[in-house]
ROPATI-434079 format. One record per residue: x, y, z of N, C-alpha, C in turn; residue number from 0. Coordinates in steps of 0.001 Angstrom, whole numbers, always signed. Atoms other than C-alpha are relative to their C-alpha. Layout:
REM ROPATI-434079
   n_east  n_north     n_up  ca_east  ca_north    ca_up   c_east  c_north     c_up  num
        X        Y        Z        X         Y        Z        X        Y        Z  NUM
...
This chain:
REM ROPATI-434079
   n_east  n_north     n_up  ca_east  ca_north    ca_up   c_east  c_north     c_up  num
     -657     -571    +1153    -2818    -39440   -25822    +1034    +1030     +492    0
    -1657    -1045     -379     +802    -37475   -25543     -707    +1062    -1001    1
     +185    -1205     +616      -32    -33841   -25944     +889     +811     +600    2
     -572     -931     -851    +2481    -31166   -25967     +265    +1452     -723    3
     +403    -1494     +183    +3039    -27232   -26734    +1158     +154     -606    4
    -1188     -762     +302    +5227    -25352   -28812     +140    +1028     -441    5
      -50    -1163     +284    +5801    -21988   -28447    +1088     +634     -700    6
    -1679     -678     +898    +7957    -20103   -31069     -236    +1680      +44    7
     -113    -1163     -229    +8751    -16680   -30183     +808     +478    -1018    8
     -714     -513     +967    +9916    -14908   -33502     +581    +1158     -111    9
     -929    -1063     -601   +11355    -12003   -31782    +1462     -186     +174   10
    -1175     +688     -500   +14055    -14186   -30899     +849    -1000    -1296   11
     -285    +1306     +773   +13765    -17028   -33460     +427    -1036     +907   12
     -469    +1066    -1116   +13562    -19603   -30473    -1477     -180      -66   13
    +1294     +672     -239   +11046    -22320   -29921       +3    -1008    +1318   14
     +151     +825    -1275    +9813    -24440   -27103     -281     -865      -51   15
    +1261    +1411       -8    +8443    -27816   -27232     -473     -597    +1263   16
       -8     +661    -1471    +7303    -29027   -23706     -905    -1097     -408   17
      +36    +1271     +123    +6925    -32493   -23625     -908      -21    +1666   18
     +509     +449    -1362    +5220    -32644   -19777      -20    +1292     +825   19
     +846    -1007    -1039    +3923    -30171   -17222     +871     -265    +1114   20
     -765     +465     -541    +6271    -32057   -15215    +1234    +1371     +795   21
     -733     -940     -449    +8634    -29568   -12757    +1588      +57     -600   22
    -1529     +148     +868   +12375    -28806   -14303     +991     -196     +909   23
     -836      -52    -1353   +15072    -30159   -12032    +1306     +255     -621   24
    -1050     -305     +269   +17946    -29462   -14324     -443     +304    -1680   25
     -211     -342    +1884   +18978    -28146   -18039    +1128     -407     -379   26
    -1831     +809     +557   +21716    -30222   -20369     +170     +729    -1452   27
     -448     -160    +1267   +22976    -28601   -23264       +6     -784     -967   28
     -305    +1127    +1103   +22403    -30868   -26187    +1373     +721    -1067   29
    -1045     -666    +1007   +24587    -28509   -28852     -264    +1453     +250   30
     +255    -1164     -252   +24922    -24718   -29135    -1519     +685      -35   31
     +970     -173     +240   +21408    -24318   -30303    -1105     -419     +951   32
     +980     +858     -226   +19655    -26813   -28330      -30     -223    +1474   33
     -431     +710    -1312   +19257    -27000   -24437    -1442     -781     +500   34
    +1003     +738     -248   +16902    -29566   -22866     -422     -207    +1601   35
     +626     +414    -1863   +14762    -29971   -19189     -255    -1116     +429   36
      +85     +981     -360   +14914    -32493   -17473     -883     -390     +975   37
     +518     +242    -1448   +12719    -33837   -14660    +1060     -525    +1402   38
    -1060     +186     -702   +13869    -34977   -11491     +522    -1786      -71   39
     -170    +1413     +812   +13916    -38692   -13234    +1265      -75     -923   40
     -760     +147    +1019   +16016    -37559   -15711     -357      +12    -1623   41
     +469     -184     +777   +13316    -37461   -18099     -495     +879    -1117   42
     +366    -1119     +495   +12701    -35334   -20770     -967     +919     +308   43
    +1245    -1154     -556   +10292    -32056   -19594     -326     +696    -1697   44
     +173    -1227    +1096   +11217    -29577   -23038    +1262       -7     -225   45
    -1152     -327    +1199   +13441    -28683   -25892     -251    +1432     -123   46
     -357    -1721     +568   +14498    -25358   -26468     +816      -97     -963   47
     -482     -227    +1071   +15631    -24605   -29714     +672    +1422     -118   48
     -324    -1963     +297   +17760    -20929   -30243      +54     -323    -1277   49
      +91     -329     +924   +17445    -21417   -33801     -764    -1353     -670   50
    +1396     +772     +342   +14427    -23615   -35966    +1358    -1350     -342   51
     -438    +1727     +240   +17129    -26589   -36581    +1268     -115     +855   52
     -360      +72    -1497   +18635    -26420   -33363     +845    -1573     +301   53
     +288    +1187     -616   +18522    -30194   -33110     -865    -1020     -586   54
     +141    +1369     +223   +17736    -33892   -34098     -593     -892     +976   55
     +183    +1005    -1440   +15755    -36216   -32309    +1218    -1025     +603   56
    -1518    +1507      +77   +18992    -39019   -32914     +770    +1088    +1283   57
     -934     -440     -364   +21080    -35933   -31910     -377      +76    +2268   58
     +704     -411    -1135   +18395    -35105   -28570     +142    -1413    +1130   59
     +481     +659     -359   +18334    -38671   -27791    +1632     -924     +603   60
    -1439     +262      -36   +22368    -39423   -27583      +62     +707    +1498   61
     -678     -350    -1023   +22410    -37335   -24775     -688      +63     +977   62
    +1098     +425     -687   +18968    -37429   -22682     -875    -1505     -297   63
    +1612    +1207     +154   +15579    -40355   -22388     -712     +857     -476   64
    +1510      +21      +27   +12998    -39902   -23953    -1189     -750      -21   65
     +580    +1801     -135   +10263    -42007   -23285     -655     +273    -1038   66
     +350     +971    +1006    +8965    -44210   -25344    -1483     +783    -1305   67
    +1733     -490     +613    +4866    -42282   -26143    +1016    +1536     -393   68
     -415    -1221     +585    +7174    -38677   -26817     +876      -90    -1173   69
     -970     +226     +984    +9479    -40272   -29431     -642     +660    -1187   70
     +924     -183    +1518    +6870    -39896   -32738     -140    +1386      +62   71
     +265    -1844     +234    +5441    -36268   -31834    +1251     +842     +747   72
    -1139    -1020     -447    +8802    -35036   -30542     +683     +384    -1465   73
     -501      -84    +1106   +10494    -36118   -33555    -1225     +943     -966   74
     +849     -973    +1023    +7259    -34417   -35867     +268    +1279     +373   75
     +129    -1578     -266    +7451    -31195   -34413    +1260     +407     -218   76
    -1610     -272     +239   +11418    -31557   -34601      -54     +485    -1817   77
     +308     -399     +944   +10516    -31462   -38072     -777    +1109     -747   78
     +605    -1112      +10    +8047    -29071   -38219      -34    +1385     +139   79
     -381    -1690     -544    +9474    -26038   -36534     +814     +707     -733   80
     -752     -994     +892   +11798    -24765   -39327    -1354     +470     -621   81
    +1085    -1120     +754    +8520    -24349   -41415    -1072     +506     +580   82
     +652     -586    -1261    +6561    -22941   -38593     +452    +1515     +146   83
     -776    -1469     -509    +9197    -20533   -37477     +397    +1078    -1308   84
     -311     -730     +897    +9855    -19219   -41081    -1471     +684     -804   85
    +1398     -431     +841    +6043    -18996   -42318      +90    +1285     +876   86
     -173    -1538      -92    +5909    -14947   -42805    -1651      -15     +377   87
    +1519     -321     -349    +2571    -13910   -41114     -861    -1479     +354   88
     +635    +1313     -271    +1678    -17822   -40575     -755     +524    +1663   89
     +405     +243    -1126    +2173    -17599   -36687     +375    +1873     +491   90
     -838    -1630     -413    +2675    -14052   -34464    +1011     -536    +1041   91
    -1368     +134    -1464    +5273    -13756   -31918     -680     -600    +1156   92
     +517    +1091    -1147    +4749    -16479   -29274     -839     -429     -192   93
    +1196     +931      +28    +1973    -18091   -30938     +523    -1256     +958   94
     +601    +1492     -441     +723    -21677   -29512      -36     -684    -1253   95
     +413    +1193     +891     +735    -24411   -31747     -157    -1144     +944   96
     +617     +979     -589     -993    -27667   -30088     +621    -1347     -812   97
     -252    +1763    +1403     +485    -31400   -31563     -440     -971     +895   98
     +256    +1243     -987     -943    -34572   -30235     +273    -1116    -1052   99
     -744     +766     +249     +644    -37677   -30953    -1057     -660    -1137  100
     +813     +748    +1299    -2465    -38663   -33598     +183    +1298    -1533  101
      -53     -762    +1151     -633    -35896   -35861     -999     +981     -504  102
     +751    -1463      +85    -3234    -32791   -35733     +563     +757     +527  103
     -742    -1067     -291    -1866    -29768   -35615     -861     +683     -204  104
     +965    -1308     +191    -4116    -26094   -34655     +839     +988     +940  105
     -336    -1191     -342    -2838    -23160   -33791    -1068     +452    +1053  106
    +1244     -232     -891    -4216    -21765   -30249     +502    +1260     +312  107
């Protein structure tokens, strides 16, 4: 099962999604909002968001791979993180939120 992390630091209003544990061999700018890690494959590692709609999977996917098992819970959480990052008292600064690709979501 594809499990991956996304930390939203609301100090900032920036979120993280890491897609793999995987080492970062480069960063590509998707748009002003949005820069992405790559492995040394070329593969997606993490999305950084500087603001909760940062970015599109269509838009993420025009310009990096993503494979095939990160498509579904990349895109959900792509969705997810505006109302994440805006719930007042939901999460604290740098919470954990946990998503695995069978769509459960817990706060860690």
């Amino acid at each position: 099962m594809t499990q991956m992390s996304i930390t939203i630091d609301q100090s900032v209003n920036a979120v993280y999604i890491a897609l793999s544990d995987a080492e970062v061999a480069r960063t590509v700018q998707v748009n002003s909002a949005c820069l992405v890690d790559l492995d040394e494959f070329d593969c997606l590692v993490g999305v950084e968001l500087l603001n909760p709609r940062g970015a599109s999977l269509s838009e993420i996917q025009t310009h990096v791979h993503v494979r095939s098992e990160d498509i579904a819970p990349l895109g959900q959480a792509l969705k997810m993180v505006p109302a994440y990052s805006m719930a007042s008292g939901s999460l604290t600064s740098r919470s954990q939120v946990r998503v695995r690709q069978d769509t459960e979501f817990s706060a860690a």
